[in-house]
N, C-alpha and C positions, 0 to 999 in steps of 0.2 A: 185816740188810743185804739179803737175799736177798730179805726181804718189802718191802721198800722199793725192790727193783729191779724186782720183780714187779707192786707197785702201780704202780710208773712205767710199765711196759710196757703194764700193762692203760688208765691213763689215754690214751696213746697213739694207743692202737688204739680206744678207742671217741671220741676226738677224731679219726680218717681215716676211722671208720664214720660217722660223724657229718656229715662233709663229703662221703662219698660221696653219704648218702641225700639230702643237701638238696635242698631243702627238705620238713620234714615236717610243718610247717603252715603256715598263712598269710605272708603275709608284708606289712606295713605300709609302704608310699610314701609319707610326709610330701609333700604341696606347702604351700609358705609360701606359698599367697596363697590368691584366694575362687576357689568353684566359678564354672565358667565362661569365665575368663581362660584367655589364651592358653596358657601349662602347663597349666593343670588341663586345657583341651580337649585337649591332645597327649598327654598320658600317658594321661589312662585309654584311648585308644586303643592304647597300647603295651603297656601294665598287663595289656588283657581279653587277649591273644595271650600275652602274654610268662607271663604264670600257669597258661594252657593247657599252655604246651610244658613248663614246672617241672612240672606236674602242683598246684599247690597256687594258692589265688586270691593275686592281687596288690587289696592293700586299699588305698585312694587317704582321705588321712586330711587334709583341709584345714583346716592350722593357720595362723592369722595374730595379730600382735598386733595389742592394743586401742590404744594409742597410734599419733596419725596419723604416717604415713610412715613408721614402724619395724613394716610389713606383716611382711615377711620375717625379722625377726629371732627369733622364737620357733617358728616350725616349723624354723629351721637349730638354734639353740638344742635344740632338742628333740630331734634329729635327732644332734646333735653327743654331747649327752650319754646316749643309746640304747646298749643292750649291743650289744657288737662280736661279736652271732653269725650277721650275717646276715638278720635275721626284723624290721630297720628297715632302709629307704633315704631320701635325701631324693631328689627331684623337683629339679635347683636349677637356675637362670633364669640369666642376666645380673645381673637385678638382685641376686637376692641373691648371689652368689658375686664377682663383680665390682665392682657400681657401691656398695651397700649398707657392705662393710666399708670402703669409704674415707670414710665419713659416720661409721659407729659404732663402728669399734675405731680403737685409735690406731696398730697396725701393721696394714694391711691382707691382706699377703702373710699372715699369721698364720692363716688362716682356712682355706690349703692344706694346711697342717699339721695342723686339727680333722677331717679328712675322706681318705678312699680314697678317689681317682677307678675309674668304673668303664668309663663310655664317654657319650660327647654321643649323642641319637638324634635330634638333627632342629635346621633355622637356618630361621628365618622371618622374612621382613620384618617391618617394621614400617610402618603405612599412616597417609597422613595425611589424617583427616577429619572433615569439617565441618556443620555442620550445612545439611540439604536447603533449607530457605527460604533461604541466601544466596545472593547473585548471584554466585556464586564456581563458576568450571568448571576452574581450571588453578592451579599453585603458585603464578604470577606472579600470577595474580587478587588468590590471598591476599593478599601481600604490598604490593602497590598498594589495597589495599580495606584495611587495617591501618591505612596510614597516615594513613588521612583520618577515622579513627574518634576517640573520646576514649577509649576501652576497648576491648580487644579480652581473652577469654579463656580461656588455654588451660590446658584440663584435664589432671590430672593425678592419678597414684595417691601422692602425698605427696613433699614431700624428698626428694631422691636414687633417687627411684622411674624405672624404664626407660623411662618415656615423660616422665618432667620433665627427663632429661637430652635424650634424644632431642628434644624439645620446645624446650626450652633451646639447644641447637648450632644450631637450625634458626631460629629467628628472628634467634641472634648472627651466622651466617654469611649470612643472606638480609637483615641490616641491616633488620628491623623491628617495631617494637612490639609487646609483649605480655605480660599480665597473669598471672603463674600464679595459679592456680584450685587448689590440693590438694582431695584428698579421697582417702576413705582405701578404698586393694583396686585394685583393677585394671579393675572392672564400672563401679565408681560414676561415674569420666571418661567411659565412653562414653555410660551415659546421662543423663548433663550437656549432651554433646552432641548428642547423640536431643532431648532435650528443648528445646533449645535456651537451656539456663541458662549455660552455654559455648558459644563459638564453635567450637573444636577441638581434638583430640589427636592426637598420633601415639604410637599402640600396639600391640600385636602384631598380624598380621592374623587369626590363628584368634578372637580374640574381636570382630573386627569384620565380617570377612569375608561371614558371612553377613547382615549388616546392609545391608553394601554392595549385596548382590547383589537384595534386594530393596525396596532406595531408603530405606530408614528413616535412612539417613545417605548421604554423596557422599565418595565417595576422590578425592583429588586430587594425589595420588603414591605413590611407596612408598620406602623407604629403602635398595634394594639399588643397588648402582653402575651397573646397567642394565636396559631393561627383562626381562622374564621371561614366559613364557607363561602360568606357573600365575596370571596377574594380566590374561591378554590384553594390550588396548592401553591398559594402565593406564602413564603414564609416570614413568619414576624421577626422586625429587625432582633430582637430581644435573642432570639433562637443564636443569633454574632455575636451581639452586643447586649450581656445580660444586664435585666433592670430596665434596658429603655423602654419608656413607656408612655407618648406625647400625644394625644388624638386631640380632638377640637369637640365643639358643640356648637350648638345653636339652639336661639328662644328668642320668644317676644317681652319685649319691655313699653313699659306706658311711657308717660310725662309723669314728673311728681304729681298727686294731687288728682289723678284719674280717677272717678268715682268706685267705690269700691263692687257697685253691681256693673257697671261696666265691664269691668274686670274680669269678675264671678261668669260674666255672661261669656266672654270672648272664651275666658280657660274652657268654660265647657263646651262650647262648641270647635275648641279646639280638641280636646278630649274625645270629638264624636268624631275629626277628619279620622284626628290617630290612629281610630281605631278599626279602619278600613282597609280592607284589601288589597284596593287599588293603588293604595298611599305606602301599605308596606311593600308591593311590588313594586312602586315608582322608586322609593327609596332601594330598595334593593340593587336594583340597574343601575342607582350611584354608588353602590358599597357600602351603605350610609343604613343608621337602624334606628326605629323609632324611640323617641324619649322622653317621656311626657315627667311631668313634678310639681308639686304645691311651689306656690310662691315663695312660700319660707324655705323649702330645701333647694330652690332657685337660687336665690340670696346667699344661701349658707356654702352653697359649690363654689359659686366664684368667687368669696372670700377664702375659701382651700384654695381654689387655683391660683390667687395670686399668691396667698404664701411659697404656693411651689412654684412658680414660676419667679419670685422675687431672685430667689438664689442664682439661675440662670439668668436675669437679667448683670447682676452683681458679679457672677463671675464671666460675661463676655463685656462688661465693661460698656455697655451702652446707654447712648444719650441723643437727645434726637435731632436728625437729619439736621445740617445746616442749609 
Protein backbone atom coordinates (compact mmCIF):
# COMPACT_ATOMS: atom_id res chain seq x y z
CA UNK A 1 0.00 0.00 0.00
CA UNK A 2 2.87 2.30 1.08
CA UNK A 3 4.45 1.40 -2.39
CA UNK A 4 1.41 2.25 -4.34
CA UNK A 5 1.06 5.56 -2.37
CA UNK A 6 4.52 6.34 -3.11
CA UNK A 7 4.29 5.54 -6.85
CA UNK A 8 1.22 7.81 -6.87
CA UNK A 9 3.27 10.69 -5.27
CA UNK A 10 6.12 10.27 -7.56
CA UNK A 11 3.64 10.16 -10.55
CA UNK A 12 2.41 13.38 -9.34
CA UNK A 13 5.21 15.32 -8.94
CA UNK A 14 6.91 14.39 -12.33
CA UNK A 15 3.29 15.35 -14.03
CA UNK A 16 3.87 19.30 -12.00
CA UNK A 17 7.60 19.00 -13.05
CA UNK A 18 6.45 18.21 -16.22
CA UNK A 19 4.10 21.30 -16.59
CA UNK A 20 6.48 23.43 -15.03
CA UNK A 21 9.34 22.75 -17.56
CA UNK A 22 7.00 23.18 -20.75
CA UNK A 23 7.61 22.98 -23.14
CA UNK A 24 10.56 20.74 -23.79
CA UNK A 25 10.43 20.27 -27.38
CA UNK A 26 8.67 21.50 -30.25
CA UNK A 27 5.58 22.07 -30.32
CA UNK A 28 3.10 21.25 -33.62
CA UNK A 29 0.20 24.19 -34.73
CA UNK A 30 -1.95 22.25 -37.08
CA UNK A 31 -3.75 24.93 -39.56
CA UNK A 32 -6.47 23.21 -41.58
CA UNK A 33 -6.03 24.99 -44.59
CA UNK A 34 -3.16 25.65 -47.42
CA UNK A 35 0.04 27.75 -46.85
CA UNK A 36 -0.70 31.19 -47.54
CA UNK A 37 -4.27 31.90 -46.62
CA UNK A 38 -5.24 34.04 -44.28
CA UNK A 39 -4.52 31.86 -41.01
CA UNK A 40 -1.58 30.38 -42.21
CA UNK A 41 -0.22 34.09 -42.92
CA UNK A 42 -1.34 35.16 -39.07
CA UNK A 43 0.02 32.43 -37.23
CA UNK A 44 3.24 31.83 -38.20
CA UNK A 45 3.61 35.42 -37.34
CA UNK A 46 2.42 34.62 -33.87
CA UNK A 47 4.05 30.94 -33.87
CA UNK A 48 7.97 32.62 -34.76
CA UNK A 49 7.46 35.05 -31.28
CA UNK A 50 5.28 32.93 -29.43
CA UNK A 51 8.07 29.90 -29.61
CA UNK A 52 10.71 32.47 -28.82
CA UNK A 53 9.22 33.37 -25.42
CA UNK A 54 8.53 29.18 -24.67
CA UNK A 55 11.88 28.80 -25.43
CA UNK A 56 11.13 25.71 -27.89
CA UNK A 57 10.11 26.27 -31.94
CA UNK A 58 6.19 26.59 -32.69
CA UNK A 59 6.04 24.17 -35.84
CA UNK A 60 3.03 25.27 -38.39
CA UNK A 61 2.05 21.74 -39.88
CA UNK A 62 -0.68 22.46 -42.89
CA UNK A 63 -3.11 19.85 -43.01
CA UNK A 64 -6.12 19.86 -45.38
CA UNK A 65 -8.44 17.37 -46.81
CA UNK A 66 -8.61 16.03 -50.29
CA UNK A 67 -12.18 16.04 -50.70
CA UNK A 68 -13.55 19.51 -52.03
CA UNK A 69 -14.92 21.84 -49.28
CA UNK A 70 -14.37 19.44 -46.41
CA UNK A 71 -10.67 21.65 -46.30
CA UNK A 72 -10.75 21.86 -42.64
CA UNK A 73 -12.09 18.87 -41.53
CA UNK A 74 -8.76 16.69 -41.18
CA UNK A 75 -6.33 19.10 -39.72
CA UNK A 76 -9.39 19.66 -36.79
CA UNK A 77 -9.78 15.80 -37.01
CA UNK A 78 -6.20 15.53 -36.48
CA UNK A 79 -5.82 17.99 -34.14
CA UNK A 80 -8.84 16.67 -32.07
CA UNK A 81 -7.57 13.21 -31.88
CA UNK A 82 -3.48 14.41 -30.81
CA UNK A 83 -2.39 13.55 -27.22
CA UNK A 84 -3.58 15.86 -24.58
CA UNK A 85 0.07 16.95 -23.40
CA UNK A 86 0.39 20.09 -24.95
CA UNK A 87 3.05 19.46 -27.86
CA UNK A 88 -0.28 19.63 -30.62
CA UNK A 89 -2.48 22.80 -31.10
CA UNK A 90 -4.76 23.51 -33.81
CA UNK A 91 -4.71 27.02 -35.58
CA UNK A 92 -8.92 27.18 -35.95
CA UNK A 93 -10.60 29.96 -38.38
CA UNK A 94 -14.27 30.72 -38.37
CA UNK A 95 -14.61 28.30 -40.89
CA UNK A 96 -13.54 25.50 -39.33
CA UNK A 97 -14.74 25.89 -35.69
CA UNK A 98 -17.98 27.60 -36.62
CA UNK A 99 -19.33 27.56 -40.09
CA UNK A 100 -17.78 23.96 -41.05
CA UNK A 101 -19.57 21.66 -38.19
CA UNK A 102 -22.94 22.86 -39.29
CA UNK A 103 -22.29 21.26 -42.80
CA UNK A 104 -20.49 18.02 -41.49
CA UNK A 105 -21.41 16.88 -37.99
CA UNK A 106 -25.04 16.59 -37.11
CA UNK A 107 -24.67 18.48 -33.76
CA UNK A 108 -22.64 21.29 -34.40
CA UNK A 109 -22.11 22.61 -30.65
CA UNK A 110 -20.48 19.09 -30.37
CA UNK A 111 -17.06 20.19 -31.68
CA UNK A 112 -16.75 22.67 -28.30
CA UNK A 113 -16.58 19.67 -26.40
CA UNK A 114 -13.61 17.85 -28.96
CA UNK A 115 -11.26 20.92 -27.89
CA UNK A 116 -9.80 23.32 -24.91
CA UNK A 117 -10.10 26.85 -25.79
CA UNK A 118 -6.99 28.67 -25.36
CA UNK A 119 -7.36 32.35 -26.59
CA UNK A 120 -8.42 34.05 -30.26
CA UNK A 121 -5.27 36.27 -31.27
CA UNK A 122 -6.51 38.30 -34.01
CA UNK A 123 -10.30 39.45 -36.32
CA UNK A 124 -9.67 40.38 -39.74
CA UNK A 125 -11.92 41.46 -42.27
CA UNK A 126 -12.89 40.09 -44.94
CA UNK A 127 -12.29 41.93 -48.53
CA UNK A 128 -14.34 41.97 -51.41
CA UNK A 129 -12.47 41.50 -54.72
CA UNK A 130 -12.72 41.44 -58.18
CA UNK A 131 -10.91 41.05 -60.85
CA UNK A 132 -8.66 44.34 -62.33
CA UNK A 133 -9.97 44.48 -66.02
CA UNK A 134 -13.77 45.11 -64.77
CA UNK A 135 -15.40 48.16 -65.04
CA UNK A 136 -16.24 47.82 -61.36
CA UNK A 137 -14.82 50.69 -58.86
CA UNK A 138 -17.56 50.45 -55.83
CA UNK A 139 -19.85 47.70 -54.29
CA UNK A 140 -22.83 49.32 -56.11
CA UNK A 141 -20.74 48.78 -59.42
CA UNK A 142 -20.84 45.20 -58.62
CA UNK A 143 -24.18 44.70 -58.21
CA UNK A 144 -25.59 46.77 -61.18
CA UNK A 145 -22.87 45.16 -63.67
CA UNK A 146 -24.27 41.57 -62.14
CA UNK A 147 -27.38 42.12 -63.27
CA UNK A 148 -26.92 42.73 -66.87
CA UNK A 149 -24.53 39.79 -67.06
CA UNK A 150 -25.70 35.95 -68.13
CA UNK A 151 -23.05 34.65 -65.52
CA UNK A 152 -21.41 36.31 -63.09
CA UNK A 153 -18.64 34.17 -60.64
CA UNK A 154 -17.93 34.02 -57.42
CA UNK A 155 -15.20 32.19 -56.04
CA UNK A 156 -15.03 30.16 -53.50
CA UNK A 157 -12.79 27.72 -51.09
CA UNK A 158 -15.75 24.92 -51.36
CA UNK A 159 -19.33 24.32 -49.40
CA UNK A 160 -19.63 25.98 -46.41
CA UNK A 161 -16.14 27.45 -46.74
CA UNK A 162 -15.71 31.38 -45.11
CA UNK A 163 -15.85 33.09 -48.18
CA UNK A 164 -19.04 30.91 -49.73
CA UNK A 165 -20.83 32.05 -46.87
CA UNK A 166 -19.66 35.33 -46.72
CA UNK A 167 -20.18 35.40 -50.55
CA UNK A 168 -23.54 33.95 -50.20
CA UNK A 169 -25.14 36.66 -47.56
CA UNK A 170 -23.66 39.32 -49.67
CA UNK A 171 -25.23 38.89 -53.12
CA UNK A 172 -28.77 37.40 -50.82
CA UNK A 173 -28.82 40.70 -49.06
CA UNK A 174 -27.44 43.13 -52.12
CA UNK A 175 -30.51 41.19 -54.13
CA UNK A 176 -28.01 40.03 -57.07
CA UNK A 177 -26.93 37.38 -59.08
CA UNK A 178 -24.24 34.99 -58.81
CA UNK A 179 -22.80 31.81 -59.76
CA UNK A 180 -20.71 29.90 -57.10
CA UNK A 181 -17.44 28.73 -58.40
CA UNK A 182 -15.93 26.05 -55.53
CA UNK A 183 -12.51 25.15 -55.50
CA UNK A 184 -10.75 23.58 -53.03
CA UNK A 185 -8.20 25.72 -50.11
CA UNK A 186 -8.34 29.16 -49.59
CA UNK A 187 -5.49 30.41 -52.35
CA UNK A 188 -7.17 28.75 -55.37
CA UNK A 189 -10.61 31.59 -55.21
CA UNK A 190 -8.11 34.32 -55.17
CA UNK A 191 -6.35 33.17 -58.05
CA UNK A 192 -9.42 32.42 -60.03
CA UNK A 193 -9.89 35.75 -59.60
CA UNK A 194 -6.21 37.14 -60.53
CA UNK A 195 -6.69 35.32 -63.31
CA UNK A 196 -9.83 36.25 -64.30
CA UNK A 197 -11.62 32.74 -64.41
CA UNK A 198 -13.87 34.23 -61.65
CA UNK A 199 -15.25 37.48 -61.34
CA UNK A 200 -14.91 37.65 -57.32
CA UNK A 201 -14.54 36.68 -53.71
CA UNK A 202 -14.87 37.83 -50.53
CA UNK A 203 -11.97 36.43 -48.41
CA UNK A 204 -9.72 37.13 -45.56
CA UNK A 205 -7.74 40.26 -46.31
CA UNK A 206 -4.19 38.78 -45.10
CA UNK A 207 -4.33 36.64 -48.07
CA UNK A 208 -5.32 39.32 -50.40
CA UNK A 209 -4.16 42.19 -49.08
CA UNK A 210 -1.05 42.38 -50.56
CA UNK A 211 -2.61 41.79 -54.00
CA UNK A 212 -4.64 44.68 -53.41
CA UNK A 213 -1.97 46.83 -52.62
CA UNK A 214 -0.11 46.25 -55.75
CA UNK A 215 -3.20 46.20 -58.44
CA UNK A 216 -3.14 42.38 -59.22
CA UNK A 217 -6.75 42.50 -58.01
CA UNK A 218 -9.30 45.69 -56.85
CA UNK A 219 -11.03 45.66 -53.43
CA UNK A 220 -14.03 46.98 -53.45
CA UNK A 221 -15.18 46.89 -49.79
CA UNK A 222 -14.43 45.02 -46.78
CA UNK A 223 -16.86 43.40 -44.35
CA UNK A 224 -16.42 45.12 -41.11
CA UNK A 225 -19.37 47.45 -39.97
CA UNK A 226 -17.27 50.56 -40.66
CA UNK A 227 -14.70 51.85 -42.38
CA UNK A 228 -11.10 51.20 -40.53
CA UNK A 229 -7.72 52.83 -41.16
CA UNK A 230 -5.68 49.60 -41.34
CA UNK A 231 -7.69 49.54 -44.95
CA UNK A 232 -7.35 53.52 -45.48
CA UNK A 233 -10.39 54.74 -47.60
CA UNK A 234 -11.33 51.40 -48.56
CA UNK A 235 -15.30 51.63 -47.88
CA UNK A 236 -17.38 48.99 -45.78
CA UNK A 237 -19.54 46.76 -47.73
CA UNK A 238 -22.23 47.91 -45.10
CA UNK A 239 -21.86 51.69 -46.38
CA UNK A 240 -24.20 49.59 -50.03
CA UNK A 241 -25.39 47.00 -48.38
CA UNK A 242 -26.74 47.98 -44.88
CA UNK A 243 -26.21 45.37 -41.92
CA UNK A 244 -23.62 43.39 -43.66
CA UNK A 245 -21.30 42.41 -41.39
CA UNK A 246 -19.17 39.01 -41.84
CA UNK A 247 -15.36 39.21 -40.68
CA UNK A 248 -13.45 35.83 -39.48
CA UNK A 249 -11.17 35.23 -36.49
CA UNK A 250 -8.51 33.18 -35.31
CA UNK A 251 -7.27 31.28 -31.93
CA UNK A 252 -5.67 28.47 -30.62
CA UNK A 253 -7.25 25.36 -29.48
CA UNK A 254 -5.76 22.22 -27.41
CA UNK A 255 -6.76 18.44 -27.55
CA UNK A 256 -9.48 17.53 -24.97
CA UNK A 257 -7.97 16.83 -21.67
CA UNK A 258 -4.74 19.31 -22.14
CA UNK A 259 -3.58 20.05 -18.67
CA UNK A 260 -4.95 22.92 -17.41
CA UNK A 261 -1.34 24.71 -16.61
CA UNK A 262 -0.40 23.83 -19.86
CA UNK A 263 -2.91 25.90 -21.04
CA UNK A 264 -2.52 28.88 -18.37
CA UNK A 265 1.08 28.75 -19.50
CA UNK A 266 0.61 28.87 -23.49
CA UNK A 267 -2.51 31.87 -22.87
CA UNK A 268 0.09 33.86 -21.19
CA UNK A 269 2.74 33.72 -23.24
CA UNK A 270 0.52 34.21 -25.75
CA UNK A 271 -0.84 37.43 -24.07
CA UNK A 272 2.93 38.61 -23.93
CA UNK A 273 3.52 38.04 -28.18
CA UNK A 274 0.01 40.19 -28.29
CA UNK A 275 1.25 42.50 -26.76
CA UNK A 276 4.14 43.69 -28.88
CA UNK A 277 4.76 46.10 -31.32
CA UNK A 278 6.18 44.18 -33.75
CA UNK A 279 3.26 41.84 -33.78
CA UNK A 280 0.67 44.67 -34.05
CA UNK A 281 2.63 46.08 -37.01
CA UNK A 282 3.08 42.68 -38.56
CA UNK A 283 -0.66 42.39 -38.18
CA UNK A 284 -1.35 45.53 -39.44
CA UNK A 285 0.41 45.03 -42.99
CA UNK A 286 -2.25 42.06 -43.11
CA UNK A 287 -5.42 44.51 -42.24
CA UNK A 288 -5.78 42.13 -39.45
CA UNK A 289 -6.10 43.48 -35.44
CA UNK A 290 -4.98 41.91 -32.36
CA UNK A 291 -7.49 39.73 -30.17
CA UNK A 292 -6.65 38.26 -27.43
CA UNK A 293 -9.78 36.50 -24.61
CA UNK A 294 -10.29 34.12 -21.75
CA UNK A 295 -11.04 30.67 -22.75
CA UNK A 296 -14.59 30.91 -21.47
CA UNK A 297 -15.44 34.01 -23.89
CA UNK A 298 -13.50 31.93 -26.53
CA UNK A 299 -16.16 29.08 -26.19
CA UNK A 300 -18.95 31.40 -25.73
CA UNK A 301 -18.10 33.52 -29.42
CA UNK A 302 -18.24 30.65 -31.32
CA UNK A 303 -21.25 29.19 -30.03
CA UNK A 304 -22.81 33.00 -31.05
CA UNK A 305 -21.27 32.46 -34.35
CA UNK A 306 -22.67 29.61 -35.10
CA UNK A 307 -26.12 30.52 -34.17
CA UNK A 308 -25.47 33.30 -36.69
CA UNK A 309 -24.14 31.69 -39.20
CA UNK A 310 -26.76 28.54 -38.88
CA UNK A 311 -29.39 30.93 -40.54
CA UNK A 312 -27.12 31.53 -43.65
CA UNK A 313 -26.06 28.01 -43.85
CA UNK A 314 -30.18 27.21 -43.92
CA UNK A 315 -31.03 29.72 -46.20
CA UNK A 316 -28.31 28.99 -49.03
CA UNK A 317 -29.24 25.46 -48.75
CA UNK A 318 -25.89 23.75 -48.17
CA UNK A 319 -24.65 20.23 -47.77
CA UNK A 320 -21.44 18.93 -48.27
CA UNK A 321 -19.40 18.61 -51.34
CA UNK A 322 -19.88 15.20 -53.02
Amino acid sequence: MAGQLWCGALALCVFHASAADYPLRPVRVIVANVPNSGVDVLTRIVTTRLGAELGQPMVVDNRIDSRPGAGTAYGMDLGMKAAADGYTLNSAATASLAIAPLIYRKDAKSILDDFEFISLFSITPNLLVVTPALPLQSVADLVTWSKAQTQVKMASGGSGSQNHLAGALLYTMGKFPATHAPYRGSTAPVAAVTTGEAQWTLTPAPSVWPLVKTGRLRALGHSLPKRTPLLGDLPAIAESIPGYDYSGWFGFIAPKGTPATVREKLRNALLKVLARADVRDAFAEQASVIAGNTPAEFRRMVLNEQAKYNEVVKAAGLKPDQ
